[in-house]
C-alpha positions in Angstrom: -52.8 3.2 20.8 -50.3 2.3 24.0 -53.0 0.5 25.6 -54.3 -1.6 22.4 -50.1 -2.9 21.9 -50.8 -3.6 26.0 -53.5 -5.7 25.7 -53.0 -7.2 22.2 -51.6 -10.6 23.0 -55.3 -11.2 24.8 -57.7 -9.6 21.9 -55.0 -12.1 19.2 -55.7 -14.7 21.6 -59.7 -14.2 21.4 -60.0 -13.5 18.0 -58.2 -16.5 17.7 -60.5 -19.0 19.3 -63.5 -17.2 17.7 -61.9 -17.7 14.3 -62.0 -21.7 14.8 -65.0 -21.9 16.7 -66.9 -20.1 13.4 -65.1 -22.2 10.8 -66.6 -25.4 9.4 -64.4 -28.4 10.1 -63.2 -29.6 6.9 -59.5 -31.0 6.6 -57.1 -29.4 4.0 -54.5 -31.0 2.8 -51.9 -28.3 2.4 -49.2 -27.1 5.4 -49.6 -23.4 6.6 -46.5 -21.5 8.2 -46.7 -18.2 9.6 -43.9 -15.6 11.3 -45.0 -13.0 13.3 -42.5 -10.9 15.0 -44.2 -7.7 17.0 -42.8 -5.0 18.8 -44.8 -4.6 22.3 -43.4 -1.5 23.1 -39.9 -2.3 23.3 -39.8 -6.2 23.6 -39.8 -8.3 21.1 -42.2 -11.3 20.4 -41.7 -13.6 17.3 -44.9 -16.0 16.9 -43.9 -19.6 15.1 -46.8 -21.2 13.7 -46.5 -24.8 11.9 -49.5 -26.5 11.1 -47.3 -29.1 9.2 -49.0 -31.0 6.0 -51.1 -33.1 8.4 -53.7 -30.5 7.9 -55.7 -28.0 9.6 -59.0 -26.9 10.1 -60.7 -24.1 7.1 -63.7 -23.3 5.8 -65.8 -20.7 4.1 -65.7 -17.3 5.6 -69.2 -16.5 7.3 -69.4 -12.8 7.7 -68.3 -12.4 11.3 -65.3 -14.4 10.4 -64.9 -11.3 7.8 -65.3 -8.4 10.0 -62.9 -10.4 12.3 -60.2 -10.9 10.1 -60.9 -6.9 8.7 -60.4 -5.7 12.3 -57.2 -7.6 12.4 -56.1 -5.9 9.4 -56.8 -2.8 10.8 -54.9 -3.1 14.0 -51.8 -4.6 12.3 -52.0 -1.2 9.9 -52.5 1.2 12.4 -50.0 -0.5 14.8 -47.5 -0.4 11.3 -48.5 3.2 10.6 -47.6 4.2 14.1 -44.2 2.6 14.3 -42.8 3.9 11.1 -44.4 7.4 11.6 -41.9 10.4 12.5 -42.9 13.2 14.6 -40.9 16.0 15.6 -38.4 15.9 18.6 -39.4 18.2 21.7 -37.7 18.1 24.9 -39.1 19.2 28.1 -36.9 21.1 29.4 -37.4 21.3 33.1 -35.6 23.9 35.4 -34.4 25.9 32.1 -33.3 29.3 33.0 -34.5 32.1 31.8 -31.8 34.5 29.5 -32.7 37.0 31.8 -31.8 35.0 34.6 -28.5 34.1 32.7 -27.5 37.5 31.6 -27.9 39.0 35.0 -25.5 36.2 36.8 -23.1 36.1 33.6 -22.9 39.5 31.9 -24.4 40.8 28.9 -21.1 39.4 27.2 -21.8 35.8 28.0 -22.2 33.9 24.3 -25.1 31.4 25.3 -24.9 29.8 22.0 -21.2 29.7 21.7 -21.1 28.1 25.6 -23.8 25.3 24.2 -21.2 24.6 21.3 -18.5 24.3 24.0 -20.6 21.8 26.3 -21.3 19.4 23.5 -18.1 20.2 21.6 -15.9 18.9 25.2 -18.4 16.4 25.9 -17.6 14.7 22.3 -14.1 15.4 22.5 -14.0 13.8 26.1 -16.4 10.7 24.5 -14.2 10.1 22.2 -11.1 9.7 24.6 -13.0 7.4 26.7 -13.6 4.9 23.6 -10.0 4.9 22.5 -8.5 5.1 25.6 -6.7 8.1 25.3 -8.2 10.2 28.1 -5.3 11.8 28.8 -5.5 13.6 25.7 -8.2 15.8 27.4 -6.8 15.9 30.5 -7.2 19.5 30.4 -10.4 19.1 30.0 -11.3 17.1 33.0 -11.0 18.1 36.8 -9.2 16.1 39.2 -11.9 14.2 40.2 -13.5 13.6 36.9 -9.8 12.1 35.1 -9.3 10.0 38.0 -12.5 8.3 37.9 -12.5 7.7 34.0 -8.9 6.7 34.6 -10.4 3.6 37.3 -13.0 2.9 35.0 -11.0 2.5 31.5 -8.4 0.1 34.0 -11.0 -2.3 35.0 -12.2 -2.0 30.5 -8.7 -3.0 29.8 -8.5 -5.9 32.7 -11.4 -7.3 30.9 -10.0 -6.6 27.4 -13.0 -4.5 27.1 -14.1 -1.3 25.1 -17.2 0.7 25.1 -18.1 2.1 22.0 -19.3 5.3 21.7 -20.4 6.0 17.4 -23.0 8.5 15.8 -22.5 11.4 18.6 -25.0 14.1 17.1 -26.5 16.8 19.6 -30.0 16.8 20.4 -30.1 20.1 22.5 -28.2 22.1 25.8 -29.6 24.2 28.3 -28.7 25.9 31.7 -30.0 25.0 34.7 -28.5 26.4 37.4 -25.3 29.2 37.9 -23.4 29.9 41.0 -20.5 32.3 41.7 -18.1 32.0 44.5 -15.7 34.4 44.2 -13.6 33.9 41.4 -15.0 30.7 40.5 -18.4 30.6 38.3 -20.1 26.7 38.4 -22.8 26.5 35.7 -25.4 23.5 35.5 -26.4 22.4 32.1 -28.7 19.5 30.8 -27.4 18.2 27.7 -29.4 15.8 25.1 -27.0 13.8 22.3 -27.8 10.7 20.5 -25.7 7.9 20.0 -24.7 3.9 19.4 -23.4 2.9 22.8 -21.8 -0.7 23.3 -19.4 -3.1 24.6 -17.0 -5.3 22.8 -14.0 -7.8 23.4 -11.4 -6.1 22.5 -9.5 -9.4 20.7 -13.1 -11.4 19.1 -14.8 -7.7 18.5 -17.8 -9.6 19.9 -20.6 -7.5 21.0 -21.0 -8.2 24.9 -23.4 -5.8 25.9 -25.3 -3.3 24.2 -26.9 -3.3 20.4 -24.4 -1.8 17.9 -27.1 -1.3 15.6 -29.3 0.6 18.3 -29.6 4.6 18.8 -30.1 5.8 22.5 -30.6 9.3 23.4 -29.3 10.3 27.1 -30.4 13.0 28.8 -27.1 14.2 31.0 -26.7 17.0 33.8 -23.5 18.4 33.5 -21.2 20.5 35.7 -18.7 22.9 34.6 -16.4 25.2 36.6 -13.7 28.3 35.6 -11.8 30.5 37.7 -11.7 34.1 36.2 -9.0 36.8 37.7 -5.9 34.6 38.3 -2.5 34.4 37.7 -1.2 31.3 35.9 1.4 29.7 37.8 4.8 29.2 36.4 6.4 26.9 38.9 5.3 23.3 40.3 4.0 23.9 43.6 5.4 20.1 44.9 9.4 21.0 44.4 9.6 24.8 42.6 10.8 23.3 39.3 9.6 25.5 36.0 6.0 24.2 34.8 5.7 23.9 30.9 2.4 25.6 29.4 -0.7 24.5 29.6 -3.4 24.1 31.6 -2.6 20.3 32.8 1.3 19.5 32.7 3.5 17.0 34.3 6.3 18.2 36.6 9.5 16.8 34.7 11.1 16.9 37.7 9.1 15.6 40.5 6.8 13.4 38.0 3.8 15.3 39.5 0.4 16.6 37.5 -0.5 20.1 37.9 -3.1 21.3 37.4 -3.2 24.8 37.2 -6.1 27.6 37.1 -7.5 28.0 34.4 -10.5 30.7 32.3 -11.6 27.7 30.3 -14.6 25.3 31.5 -13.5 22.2 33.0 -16.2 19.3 33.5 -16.5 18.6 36.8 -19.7 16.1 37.3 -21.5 14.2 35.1 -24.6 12.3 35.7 -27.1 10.4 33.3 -30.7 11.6 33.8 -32.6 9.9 31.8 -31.9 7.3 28.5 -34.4 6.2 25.5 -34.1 3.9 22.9 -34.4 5.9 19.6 -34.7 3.3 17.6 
């Protein structure tokens, strides 16, 4: 079916021509508008015909021109058929660790489901702090490196009186990839899958600048996160001694310097987009 919506422009084109060159040439005297808009996978075509009331060449239907205009039929149906047809999601899920492999490196005790419900649970949260610009809400969330660069990226939004919009977050799926453990830190890989609607607007005109508000993408991510296990949380900021308030992330209300201290909890510490698809 891919390579019939490939080469469809051509066989319209020929059937087409045959169509007129089978038809008997006698003038009508009323107009004929058509709109055809087509989806070629992905792009968009829209066909305008006016033949105005100047007229246009019919006749009677010879049996060829039938079959021609019953094979059209055909194709538009089947082309139809396919587009609204739903089939069910599967994900390939490439470099997917076994549980064997996971319970060896993790312990028996390591919840695979619960960690899966953590990595799209932050993910969101995070998500959701990007769009509103609150990201130091989940600062706690974020390693250094990660906060900063959200940080640079949500200044150079604002400069622009930007905002990416981030709506209809639903997960699709999670998996582990890969697991290392260096001492007392423990770095686990993970694809993730979510859906969403994913766009740019001005922040004053709520214009749509880039993006489709009305348009689900699925993103395919791979995800880092990292926890220390066997520490002892520090009480005092290491920059000028001064007593640290709880929490994993605090600011020093002394020396005005964040901390970020150890932590058991899973901290994202790289994200990268693997793959993205337009869901419809």
């Amino acid at each position: 079916m891919k390579k019939i919506k490939n080469k469809l422009p051509i066989i319209m084109l020929i059937i087409t021509s045959i169509l007129i060159l089978v038809s008997l040439p006698v003038k009508a005297d009323s107009g004929f508008d058509s709109d055809f808009d087509f989806d070629f996978g992905g792009s968009d075509f829209d066909y305008d015909y006016d033949y105005g009331s100047g007229g246009v060449i019919v006749g009677p239907m010879s049996s060829v021109t039938t079959i021609i205009i019953i094979i059209i039929i055909i194709v538009f149906i089947i082309m139809a058929v396919n587009k609204n047809k739903t089939t069910n999601i599967t994900y390939d899920e490439e470099g997917k660790l076994s549980d064997d492999d996971i319970y060896s490196k993790l312990g028996n005790d390591f919840n695979y489901e619960a960690f899966k419900h953590l990595v799209f649970d932050n993910y969101k949260k995070i998500q959701i702090a990007w769009m509103d610009n609150e990201i130091e809400s989940v600062r706690s969330l974020l390693s250094d490196t990660m906060f900063n660069t959200y940080k640079t990226q949500l200044l150079t939004l604002s400069n622009k009186n930007q905002k990416n919009m981030m709506e209809d977050i639903n997960y699709g799926t999670a998996y582990i990839t890969g697991i290392k453990k260096k001492g007392e830190t423990e770095e686990i890989e993970v694809t993730l899958i979510v859906t969403c609607r994913d766009y740019i607007i001005d922040t004053t005109s709520k214009e749509v600048l880039r993006g489709d508000s009305n348009r689900v993408n699925r993103y395919y991510y791979k995800l880092t996160f990292e926890r220390t296990s066997d520490i002892e949380d520090s009480k005092f900021c290491p920059n000028c001694g001064a007593p640290l308030p709880k929490g994993n992330s605090a600011k020093c209300e002394y020396c005005r310097g964040v901390i970020i201290k150890k932590t058991d909890d899973y901290i994202l510490t790289d994200k990268k987009m693997i793959k993205q698809e337009i869901v419809r």
